[in-house]
C-alpha positions as a Python dict, from the first residue, in 0.01 Angstrom:
ca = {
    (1, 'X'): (0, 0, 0),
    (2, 'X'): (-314, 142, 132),
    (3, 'X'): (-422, 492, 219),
    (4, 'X'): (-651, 656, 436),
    (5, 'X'): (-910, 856, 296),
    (6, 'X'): (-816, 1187, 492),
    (7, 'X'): (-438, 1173, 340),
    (8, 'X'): (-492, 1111, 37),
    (9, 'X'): (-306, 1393, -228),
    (10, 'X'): (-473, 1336, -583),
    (11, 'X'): (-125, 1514, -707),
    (12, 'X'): (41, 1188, -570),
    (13, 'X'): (-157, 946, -694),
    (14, 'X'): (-121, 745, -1069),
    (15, 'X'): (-475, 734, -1235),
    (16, 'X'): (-507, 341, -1107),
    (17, 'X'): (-394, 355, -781),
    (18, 'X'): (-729, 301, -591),
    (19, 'X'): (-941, 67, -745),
    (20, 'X'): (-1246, -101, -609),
    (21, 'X'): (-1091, -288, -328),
    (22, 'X'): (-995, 90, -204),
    (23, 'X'): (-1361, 183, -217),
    (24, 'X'): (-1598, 27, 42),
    (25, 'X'): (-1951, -82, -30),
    (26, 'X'): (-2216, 228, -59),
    (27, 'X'): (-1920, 469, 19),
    (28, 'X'): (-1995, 753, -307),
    (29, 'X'): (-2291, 930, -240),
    (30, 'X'): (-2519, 1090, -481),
    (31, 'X'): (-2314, 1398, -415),
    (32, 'X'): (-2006, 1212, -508),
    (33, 'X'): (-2160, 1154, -879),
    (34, 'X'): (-2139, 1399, -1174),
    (35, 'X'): (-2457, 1590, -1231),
    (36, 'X'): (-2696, 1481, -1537),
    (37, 'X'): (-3019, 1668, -1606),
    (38, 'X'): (-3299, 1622, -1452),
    (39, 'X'): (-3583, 1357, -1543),
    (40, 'X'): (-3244, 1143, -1714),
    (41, 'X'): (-3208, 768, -1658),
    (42, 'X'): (-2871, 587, -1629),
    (43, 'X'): (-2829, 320, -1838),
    (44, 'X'): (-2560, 145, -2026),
    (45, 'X'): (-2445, 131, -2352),
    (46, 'X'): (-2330, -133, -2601),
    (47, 'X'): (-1988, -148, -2465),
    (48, 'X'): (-2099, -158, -2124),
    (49, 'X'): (-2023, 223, -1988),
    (50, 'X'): (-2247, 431, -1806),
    (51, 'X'): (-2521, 639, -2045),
    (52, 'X'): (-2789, 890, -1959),
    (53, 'X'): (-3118, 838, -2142),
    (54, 'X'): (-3250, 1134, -2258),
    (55, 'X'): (-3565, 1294, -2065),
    (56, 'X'): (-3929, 1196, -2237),
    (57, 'X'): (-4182, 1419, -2232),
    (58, 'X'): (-4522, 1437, -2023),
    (59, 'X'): (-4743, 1071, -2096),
    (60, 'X'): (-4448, 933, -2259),
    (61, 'X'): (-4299, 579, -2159),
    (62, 'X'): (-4009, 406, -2175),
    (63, 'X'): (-3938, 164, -2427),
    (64, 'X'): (-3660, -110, -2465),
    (65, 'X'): (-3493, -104, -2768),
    (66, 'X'): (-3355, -492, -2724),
    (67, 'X'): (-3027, -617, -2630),
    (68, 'X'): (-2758, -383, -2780),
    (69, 'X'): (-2945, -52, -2768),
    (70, 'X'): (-3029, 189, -2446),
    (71, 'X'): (-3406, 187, -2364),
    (72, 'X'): (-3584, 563, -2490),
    (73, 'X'): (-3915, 731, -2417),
    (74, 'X'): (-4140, 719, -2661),
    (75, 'X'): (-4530, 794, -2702),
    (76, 'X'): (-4765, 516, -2561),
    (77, 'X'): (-4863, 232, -2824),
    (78, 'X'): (-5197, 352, -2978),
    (79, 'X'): (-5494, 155, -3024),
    (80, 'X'): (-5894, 150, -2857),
    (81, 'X'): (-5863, 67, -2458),
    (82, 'X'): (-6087, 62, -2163),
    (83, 'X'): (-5941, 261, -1836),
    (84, 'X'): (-6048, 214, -1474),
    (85, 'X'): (-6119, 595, -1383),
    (86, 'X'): (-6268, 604, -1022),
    (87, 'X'): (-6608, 431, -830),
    (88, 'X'): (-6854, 479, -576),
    (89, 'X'): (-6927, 279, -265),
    (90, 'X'): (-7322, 327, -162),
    (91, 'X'): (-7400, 339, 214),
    (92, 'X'): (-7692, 530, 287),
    (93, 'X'): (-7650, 685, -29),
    (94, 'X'): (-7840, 952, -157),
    (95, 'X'): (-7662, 925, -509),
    (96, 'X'): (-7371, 814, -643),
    (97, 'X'): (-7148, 1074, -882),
    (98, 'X'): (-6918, 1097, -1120),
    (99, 'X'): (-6770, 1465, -1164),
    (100, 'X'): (-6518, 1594, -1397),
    (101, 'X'): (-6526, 1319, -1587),
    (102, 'X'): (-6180, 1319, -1846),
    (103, 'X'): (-6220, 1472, -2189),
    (104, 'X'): (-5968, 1230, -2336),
    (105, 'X'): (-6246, 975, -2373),
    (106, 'X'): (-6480, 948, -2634),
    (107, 'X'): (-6721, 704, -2455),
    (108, 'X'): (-6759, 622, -2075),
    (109, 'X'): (-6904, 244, -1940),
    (110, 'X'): (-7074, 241, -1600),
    (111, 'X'): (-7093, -104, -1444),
    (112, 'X'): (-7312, -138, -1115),
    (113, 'X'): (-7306, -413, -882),
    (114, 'X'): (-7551, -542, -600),
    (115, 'X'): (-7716, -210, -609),
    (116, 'X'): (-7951, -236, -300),
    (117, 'X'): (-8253, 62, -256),
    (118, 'X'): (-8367, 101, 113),
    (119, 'X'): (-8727, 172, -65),
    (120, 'X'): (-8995, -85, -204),
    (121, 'X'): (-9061, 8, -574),
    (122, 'X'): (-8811, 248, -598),
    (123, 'X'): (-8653, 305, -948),
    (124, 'X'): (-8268, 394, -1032),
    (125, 'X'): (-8236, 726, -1226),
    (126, 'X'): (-7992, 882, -1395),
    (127, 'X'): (-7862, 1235, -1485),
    (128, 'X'): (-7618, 1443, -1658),
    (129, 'X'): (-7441, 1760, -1562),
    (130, 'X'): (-7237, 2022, -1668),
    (131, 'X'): (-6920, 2232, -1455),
    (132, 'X'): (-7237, 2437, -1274),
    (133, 'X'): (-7387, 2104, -1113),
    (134, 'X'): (-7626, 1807, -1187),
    (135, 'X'): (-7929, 1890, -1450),
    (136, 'X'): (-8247, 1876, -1236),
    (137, 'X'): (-8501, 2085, -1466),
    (138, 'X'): (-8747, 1865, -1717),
    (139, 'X'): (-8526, 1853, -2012),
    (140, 'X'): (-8441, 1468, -1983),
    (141, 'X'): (-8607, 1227, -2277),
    (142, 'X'): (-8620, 873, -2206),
    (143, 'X'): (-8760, 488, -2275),
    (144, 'X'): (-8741, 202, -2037),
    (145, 'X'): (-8904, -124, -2152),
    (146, 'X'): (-8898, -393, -1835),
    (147, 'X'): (-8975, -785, -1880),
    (148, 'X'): (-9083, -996, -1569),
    (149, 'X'): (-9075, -1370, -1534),
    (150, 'X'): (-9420, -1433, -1429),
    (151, 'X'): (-9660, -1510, -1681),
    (152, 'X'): (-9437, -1336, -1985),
    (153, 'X'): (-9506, -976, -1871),
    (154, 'X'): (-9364, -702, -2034),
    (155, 'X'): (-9374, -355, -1926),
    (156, 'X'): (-9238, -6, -2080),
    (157, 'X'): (-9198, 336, -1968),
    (158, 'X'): (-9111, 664, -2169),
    (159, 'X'): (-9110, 999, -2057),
    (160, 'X'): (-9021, 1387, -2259),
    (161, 'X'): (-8949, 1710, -2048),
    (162, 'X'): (-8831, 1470, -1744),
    (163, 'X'): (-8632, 1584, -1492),
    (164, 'X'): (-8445, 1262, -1502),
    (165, 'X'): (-8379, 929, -1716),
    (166, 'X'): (-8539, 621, -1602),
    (167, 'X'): (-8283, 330, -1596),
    (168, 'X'): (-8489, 41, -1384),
    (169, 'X'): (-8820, -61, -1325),
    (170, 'X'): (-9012, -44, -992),
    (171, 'X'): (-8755, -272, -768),
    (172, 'X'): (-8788, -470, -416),
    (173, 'X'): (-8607, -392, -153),
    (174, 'X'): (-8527, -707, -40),
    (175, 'X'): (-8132, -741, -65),
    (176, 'X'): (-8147, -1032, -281),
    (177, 'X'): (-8304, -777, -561),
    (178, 'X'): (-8056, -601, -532),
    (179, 'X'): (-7979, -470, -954),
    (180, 'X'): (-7703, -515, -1187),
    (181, 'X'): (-7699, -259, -1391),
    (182, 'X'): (-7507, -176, -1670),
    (183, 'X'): (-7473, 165, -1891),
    (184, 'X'): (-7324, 322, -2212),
    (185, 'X'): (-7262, 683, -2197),
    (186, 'X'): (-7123, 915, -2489),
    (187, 'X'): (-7170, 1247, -2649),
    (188, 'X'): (-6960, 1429, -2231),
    (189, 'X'): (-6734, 1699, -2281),
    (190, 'X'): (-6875, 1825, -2642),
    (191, 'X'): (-7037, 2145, -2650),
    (192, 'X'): (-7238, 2067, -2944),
    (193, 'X'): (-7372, 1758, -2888),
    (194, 'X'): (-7631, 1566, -2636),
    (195, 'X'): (-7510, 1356, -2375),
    (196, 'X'): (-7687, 995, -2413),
    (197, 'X'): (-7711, 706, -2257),
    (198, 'X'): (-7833, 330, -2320),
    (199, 'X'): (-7809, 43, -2031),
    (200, 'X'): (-7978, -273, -1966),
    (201, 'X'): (-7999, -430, -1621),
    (202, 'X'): (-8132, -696, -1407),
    (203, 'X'): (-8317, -686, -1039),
    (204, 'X'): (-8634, -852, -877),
    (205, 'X'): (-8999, -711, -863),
    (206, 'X'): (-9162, -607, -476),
    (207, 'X'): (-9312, -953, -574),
    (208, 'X'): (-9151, -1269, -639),
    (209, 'X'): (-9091, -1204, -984),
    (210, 'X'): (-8727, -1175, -1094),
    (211, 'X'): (-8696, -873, -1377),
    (212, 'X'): (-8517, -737, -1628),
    (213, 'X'): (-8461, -469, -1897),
    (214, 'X'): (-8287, -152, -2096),
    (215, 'X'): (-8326, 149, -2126),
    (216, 'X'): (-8225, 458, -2352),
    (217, 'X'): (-8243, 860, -2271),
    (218, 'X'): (-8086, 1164, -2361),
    (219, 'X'): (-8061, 1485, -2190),
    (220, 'X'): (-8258, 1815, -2276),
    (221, 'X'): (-7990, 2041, -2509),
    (222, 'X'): (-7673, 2041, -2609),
    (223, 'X'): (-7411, 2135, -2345),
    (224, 'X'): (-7046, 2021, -2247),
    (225, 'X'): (-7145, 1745, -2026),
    (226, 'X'): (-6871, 1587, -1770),
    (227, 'X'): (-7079, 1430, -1500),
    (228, 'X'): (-7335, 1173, -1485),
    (229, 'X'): (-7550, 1081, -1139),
    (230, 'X'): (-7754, 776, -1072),
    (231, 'X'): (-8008, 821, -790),
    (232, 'X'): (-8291, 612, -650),
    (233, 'X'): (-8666, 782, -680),
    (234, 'X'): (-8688, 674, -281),
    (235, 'X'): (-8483, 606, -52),
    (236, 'X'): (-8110, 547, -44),
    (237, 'X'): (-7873, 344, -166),
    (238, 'X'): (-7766, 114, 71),
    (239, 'X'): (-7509, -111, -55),
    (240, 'X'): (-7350, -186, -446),
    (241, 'X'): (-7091, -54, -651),
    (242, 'X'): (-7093, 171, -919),
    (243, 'X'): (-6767, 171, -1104),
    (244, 'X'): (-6632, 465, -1380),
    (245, 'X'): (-6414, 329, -1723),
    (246, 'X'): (-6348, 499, -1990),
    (247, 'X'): (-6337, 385, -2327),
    (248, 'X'): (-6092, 525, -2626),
    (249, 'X'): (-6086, 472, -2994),
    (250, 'X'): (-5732, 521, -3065),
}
């Protein structure tokens, strides 16, 4: 015998009489279930019935505990990794940042692609920065050494009391010498110690001369770094990519 919903008396009724056939496809709501607490996952357990997992806490995940056993959050699997954290499109670019940069890492990579300066020997610079802005005033201390392919040349540059850090040589600004760059950052978010820097890259000369080099720098005192600029000495940016990881021991 079947009932309709609306006359139904629970008083009436043995504890089997409506089974699934009774119920209708998506017919209980959420409202219709018994309340759990909040952040808990349903699950099942080794005989099959309904469980709530238990609520993790913040940067937890959750973690199977194989066939037999309901699934729990635990704390991430430790261990050094490298983390996409943001980038920066140039387009007429004055500069491309990176602010606030996350105190959970211990060092930060910067990888720069197709990195095109409206100028004609323009170099790429670099800074650091605290909460209070970029670090403009001549504290910076810095080496650049450049090599060229015509005729073996080999340049260098260093510089104390700079108001930057010199990353490239003088570039061309024709788009196909256009620089990859790529830098090292550590000592950010440590009041105690000097943000520094080391990166080596590769561009063309105004000339015809394809070029490369590294450079290393280090900024004027110590301070609790969490930003880092590159800017050209000319110009803008006008295309590239400069893109944020960060790096973590454990």
């Amino acid at each position: 015998e079947h009932y309709v919903a609306a006359s139904i008396d629970n008083e009436h009724l043995a504890d089997d009489a409506v089974g699934t056939d009774e119920i209708a496809d998506n017919a209980v709501t959420l409202a219709k279930m018994a309340g759990g607490t909040d952040g808990n996952i349903i699950s099942f357990d080794a005989s099959g019935n309904p469980v709530a997992i238990a609520t993790g806490s913040d940067g937890q995940v959750l973690t199977s505990a194989g066939a037999g056993a309901p699934p729990a959050f635990e704390a991430a699997a430790g261990g050094g990794a490298m983390t996409f954290i943001s980038t920066a499109v140039a387009s007429g670019s004055s500069s491309l940042d990176f602010t606030s940069m996350p105190s959970t890492y211990d060092t930060f990579l910067v990888v720069v692609s197709n990195l095109h300066v409206s100028a004609g020997s323009a170099t790429v610079n670099g800074r650091f920065g605290t909460s209070s802005g970029f670090i403009t005033s001549g504290t910076y201390g810095f080496h650049a050494g450049e090599s060229f392919t015509s005729a073996n040349a080999y340049g260098a540059a260093s510089g104390n009391g700079q108001t930057y850090i010199k990353i490239t040589s003088n570039m061309g600004n024709d788009l196909i010498k256009a620089a990859q760059i790529t830098i090292w950052i550590s000592g950010m978010n440590n009041s105690g110690r000097l943000a520094r820097l080391q990166g080596t890259y590769t561009s063309g000369d105004g000339g015809t001369s394809g070029m490369g080099g590294q450079s290393f720098g280090r900024s004027g005192g110590a301070a609790t770094y969490d930003r880092f600029q590159l800017y050209p000495s000319s110009g803008t940016f006008t295309t590239g990519r400069a893109t944020l990881y960060g790096v973590k021991h454990s």
